[in-house]
C-alpha positions in Angstrom: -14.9 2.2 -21.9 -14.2 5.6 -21.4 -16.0 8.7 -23.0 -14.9 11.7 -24.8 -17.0 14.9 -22.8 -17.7 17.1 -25.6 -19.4 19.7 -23.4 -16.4 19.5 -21.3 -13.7 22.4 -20.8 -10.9 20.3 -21.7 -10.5 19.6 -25.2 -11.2 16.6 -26.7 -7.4 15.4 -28.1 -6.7 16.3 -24.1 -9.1 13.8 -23.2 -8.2 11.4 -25.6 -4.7 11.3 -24.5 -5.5 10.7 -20.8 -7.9 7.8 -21.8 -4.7 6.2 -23.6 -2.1 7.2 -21.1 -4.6 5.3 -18.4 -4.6 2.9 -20.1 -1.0 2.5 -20.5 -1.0 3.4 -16.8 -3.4 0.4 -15.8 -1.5 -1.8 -18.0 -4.1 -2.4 -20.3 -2.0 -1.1 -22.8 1.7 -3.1 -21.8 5.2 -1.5 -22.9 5.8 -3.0 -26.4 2.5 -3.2 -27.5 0.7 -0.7 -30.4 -1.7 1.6 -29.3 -5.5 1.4 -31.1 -4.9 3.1 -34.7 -6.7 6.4 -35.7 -9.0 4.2 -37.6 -10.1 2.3 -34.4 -10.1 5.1 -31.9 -12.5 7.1 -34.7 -14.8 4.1 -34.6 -15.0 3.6 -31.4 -15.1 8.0 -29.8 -16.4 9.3 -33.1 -13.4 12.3 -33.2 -12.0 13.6 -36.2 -8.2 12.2 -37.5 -7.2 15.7 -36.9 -8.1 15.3 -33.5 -6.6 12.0 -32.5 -3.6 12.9 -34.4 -3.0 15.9 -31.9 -3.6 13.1 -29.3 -1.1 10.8 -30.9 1.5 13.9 -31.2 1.1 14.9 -27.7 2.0 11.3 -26.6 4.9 11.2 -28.5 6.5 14.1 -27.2 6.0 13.0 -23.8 7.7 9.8 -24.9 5.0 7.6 -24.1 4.9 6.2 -27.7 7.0 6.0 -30.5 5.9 5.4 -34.2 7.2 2.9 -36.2 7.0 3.1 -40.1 3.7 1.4 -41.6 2.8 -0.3 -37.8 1.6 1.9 -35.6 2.2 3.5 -32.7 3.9 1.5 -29.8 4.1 2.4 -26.1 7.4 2.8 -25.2 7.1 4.1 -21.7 4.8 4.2 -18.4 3.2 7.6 -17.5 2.9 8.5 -14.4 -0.7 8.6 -12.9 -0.4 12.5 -12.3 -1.3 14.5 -15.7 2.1 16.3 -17.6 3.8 18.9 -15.7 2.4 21.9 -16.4 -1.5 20.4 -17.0 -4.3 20.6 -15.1 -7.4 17.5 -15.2 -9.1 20.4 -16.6 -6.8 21.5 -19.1 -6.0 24.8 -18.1 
């Protein structure tokens, strides 16, 4: 499992989001399938809904995930390995 680095430059909804887009990426996570729900990414990295919420958001505008009415969040496309144009690893 991967960790959230809460001394770390990048922000934590950053980090979040490259832990999920890896895992899309690695195909842990296939095309078609939900993503973990705010309640089970709160259990399991302790961040706030606020936070995963700007995770979630990001994802969707990259078109990784779309939502789907009262089921989640489903991956709807690969990412690349390489972060978003435009974004560092570190953030900046």
């Amino acid at each position: 499992m991967s960790t959230i680095d809460r001394d770390a430059r990048r922000a934590p909804y950053l980090q979040l989001a490259d832990i999920i887009r890896r895992r899309i990426a690695s195909g842990e996570i296939e095309v078609g399938r939900r993503i973990p729900s705010m309640t089970e990414i709160e259990a399991e990295y302790g961040l706030s809904r606020n936070t995963i919420k700007k995770a979630f958001d990001l994802l969707k505008a990259e078109g990784i995930v779309e939502a789907e009415r009262g089921r989640g969040l489903f991956v709807v496309h690969v990412p690349d390995s390489e972060p978003p144009a435009g974004q560092q690893a570190d953030g900046r």
